[in-house]
N, C-alpha and C positions, 0 to 999 in steps of 0.2 A: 367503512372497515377501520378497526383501531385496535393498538394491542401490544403488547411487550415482549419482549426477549432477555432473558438472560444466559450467560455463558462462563464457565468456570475450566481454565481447563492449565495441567502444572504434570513434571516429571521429576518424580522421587527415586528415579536413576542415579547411578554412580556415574553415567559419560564412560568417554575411553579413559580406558588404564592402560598403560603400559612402562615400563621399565625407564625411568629419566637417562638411566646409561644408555638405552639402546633403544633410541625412539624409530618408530618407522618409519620410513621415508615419506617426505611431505609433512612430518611434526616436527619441522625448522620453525625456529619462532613462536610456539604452540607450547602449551601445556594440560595437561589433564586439568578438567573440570567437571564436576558431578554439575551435572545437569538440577539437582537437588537445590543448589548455589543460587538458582534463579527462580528469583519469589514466583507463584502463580499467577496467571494472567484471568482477571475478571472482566466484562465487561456487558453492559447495561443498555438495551435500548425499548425507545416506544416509538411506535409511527401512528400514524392516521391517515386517513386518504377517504376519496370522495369521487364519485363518476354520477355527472348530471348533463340529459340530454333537455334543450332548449329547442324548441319550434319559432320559427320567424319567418312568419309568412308561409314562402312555397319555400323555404329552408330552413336549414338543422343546423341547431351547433351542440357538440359537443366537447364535454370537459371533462377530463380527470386528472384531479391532484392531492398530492400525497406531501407530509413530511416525516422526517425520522430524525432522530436525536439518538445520539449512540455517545456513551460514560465510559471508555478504557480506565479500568483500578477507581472504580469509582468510591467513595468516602463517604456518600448519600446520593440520596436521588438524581440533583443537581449540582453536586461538590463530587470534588475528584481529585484524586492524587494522581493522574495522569492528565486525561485532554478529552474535552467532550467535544462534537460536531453536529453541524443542525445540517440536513441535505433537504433541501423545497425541491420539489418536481411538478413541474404541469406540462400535459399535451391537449393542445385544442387540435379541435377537426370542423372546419366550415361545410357543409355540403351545399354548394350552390344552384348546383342544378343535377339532381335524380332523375334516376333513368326513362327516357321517350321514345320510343319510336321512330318520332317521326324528325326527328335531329342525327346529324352522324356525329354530333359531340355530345354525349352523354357523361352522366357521373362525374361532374364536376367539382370539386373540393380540392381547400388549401386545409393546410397542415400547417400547425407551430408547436415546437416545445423547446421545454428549457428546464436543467436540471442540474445537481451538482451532487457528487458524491464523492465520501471522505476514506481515504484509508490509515489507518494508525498503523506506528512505528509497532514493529514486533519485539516482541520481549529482546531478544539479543540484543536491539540496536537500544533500547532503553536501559539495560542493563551487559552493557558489553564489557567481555572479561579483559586482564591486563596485555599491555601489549608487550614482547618478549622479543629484544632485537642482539640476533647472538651471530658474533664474530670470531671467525676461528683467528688464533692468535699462535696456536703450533701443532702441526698436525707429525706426528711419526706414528704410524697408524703400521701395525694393529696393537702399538704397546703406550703409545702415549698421543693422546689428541686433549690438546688447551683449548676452551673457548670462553671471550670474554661475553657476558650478558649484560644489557640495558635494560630495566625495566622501567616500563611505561604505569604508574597506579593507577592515575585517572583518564581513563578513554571516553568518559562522557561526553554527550553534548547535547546541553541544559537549552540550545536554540532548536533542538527538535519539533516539528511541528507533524501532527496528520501531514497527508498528501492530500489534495484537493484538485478535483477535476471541475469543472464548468463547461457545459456541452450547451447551444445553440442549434435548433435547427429548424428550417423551413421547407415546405415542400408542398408539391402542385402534382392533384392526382384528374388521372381524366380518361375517359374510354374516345377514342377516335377510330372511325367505322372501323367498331367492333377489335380494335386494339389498346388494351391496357395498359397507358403510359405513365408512368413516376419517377417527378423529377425533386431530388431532393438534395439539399446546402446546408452544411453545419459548419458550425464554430465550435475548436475544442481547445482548450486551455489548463495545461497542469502547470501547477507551482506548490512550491515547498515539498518535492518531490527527495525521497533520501535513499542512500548506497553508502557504499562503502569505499573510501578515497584514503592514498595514501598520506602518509606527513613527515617531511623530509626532516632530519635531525644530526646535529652533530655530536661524534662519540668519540670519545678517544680510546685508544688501545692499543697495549703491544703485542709486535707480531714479532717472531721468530723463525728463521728459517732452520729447515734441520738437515747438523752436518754428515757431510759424507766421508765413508771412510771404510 
C-alpha cells in the first residue's frame, strides 16, 4: 500500500471585533486579530507500508511496516518553509505454537513493535500574534481610567520543532486451558514537546492614585 495526502486549509475571517475602549472581559492583554493575518496552513505527505507472512517450520512470522513523510508549508516535494518528519512503524508477531488439542498451552506468540510519530506546531504557535502587557496606571472610573501598554513585537520562537513521540513495545500472547492471556511492555518517550509558557519582564510605569474629596 502507497500513496499521498495533501491538505490546504486558512480563514479569511475578520476574528473578534470589538470596541478598543470597551473590551470584554478576559481581552486584558489581547487585541483584535483577523484571523485573515495568518498565512494558510499546507501540508504534504506520502507513506508506504507493507504486510508479509513468513512460514518457518511449524511457525509463522508475521510483519507489517509502514513509513510516512509529512512537509508542513512545504516549498517542493522535499523542501519546506516549515518542518518536514519521517515516522518508520513495524509490528512483528511470532506465532510459536498454533492451536492443539492435545496441550492446555495453546496459541503461543510474541509480539514486537516500534514506531514514531510526529506532530507539527499549529499555525498559532508558528505564527503567534504580538504580546500586549497593560497596566492600569489610574483608574477613576467611570470618567477617567489610564492604562500604560508594553508591547511585545516579536513572539517567535525559531527553536520550534515537530513533537515526536517513540513508542516501544513487547508482548507475549497465549491461550491456557482455554483462557486467553496478554501480557504486554512499552516504552514511550516524547520530546520537543510545545505550549504555551509565560516570560517574566521588566516595565516601568506611573501609577496614580485618585484623590478624594
Amino acid at each position: 500500500m502507497a500513496g499521498g495526502e495533501g491538505r490546504s486549509s486558512g480563514n479569511n475571517g475578520e476574528g473578534k471585533l470589538y470596541d478598543l475602549t470597551r473590551p470584554p472581559t478576559g481581552a486584558v492583554s489581547t487585541r483584535p486579530r483577523a484571523f485573515k493575518d495568518i498565512p494558510p496552513s499546507h501540508e504534504l505527505s506520502l507513506y508506504a507500508e507493507d504486510k508479509v507472512t513468513v512460514p518457518l517450520g511449524g511457525t509463522r512470522l508475521l510483519a507489517q511496516a509502514g513509513l510516512r513523510y509529512t512537509n508542513l508549508l512545504p516549498a517542493g516535494l522535499f523542501s519546506t518553509d516549515g518542518y518536514t518528519s519521517l515516522e518508520p512503524r513495524i509490528n512483528v508477531s511470532w506465532d510459536l505454537l498454533r492451536k492443539r488439542k492435545s496441550y492446555n498451552l495453546t496459541d503461543l506468540s510474541v509480539r514486537f513493535g516500534y514506531g514514531k510519530t510526529s506532530k507539527t506546531p499549529g499555525m498559532i504557535f508558528l505564527y503567534p500574534d504580538k504580546a500586549y502587557e497593560d497596566e492600569l496606571s489610574f483608574n477613576y472610573y467611570p470618567d477617567l481610567i489610564v492604562i500604560t501598554t508594553k508591547v511585545i513585537e516579536d513572539t517567535s520562537n525559531p527553536a520550534l520543532k515537530p513533537t515526536t513521540n517513540t513508542k516501544l513495545e513487547a508482548g507475549l500472547d497465549f491461550t491456557l486451558f482455554g483462557k486467553q492471556v496478554m501480557i504486554t511492555g512499552f516504552m514511550e518517550k516524547i520530546i520537543d514537546g510545545f505550549s504555551w509558557e509565560s516570560s517574566y519582564l521588566i516595565m516601568d510605569f506611573r501609577k496614580w492614585e485618585a484623590l478624594e474629596g
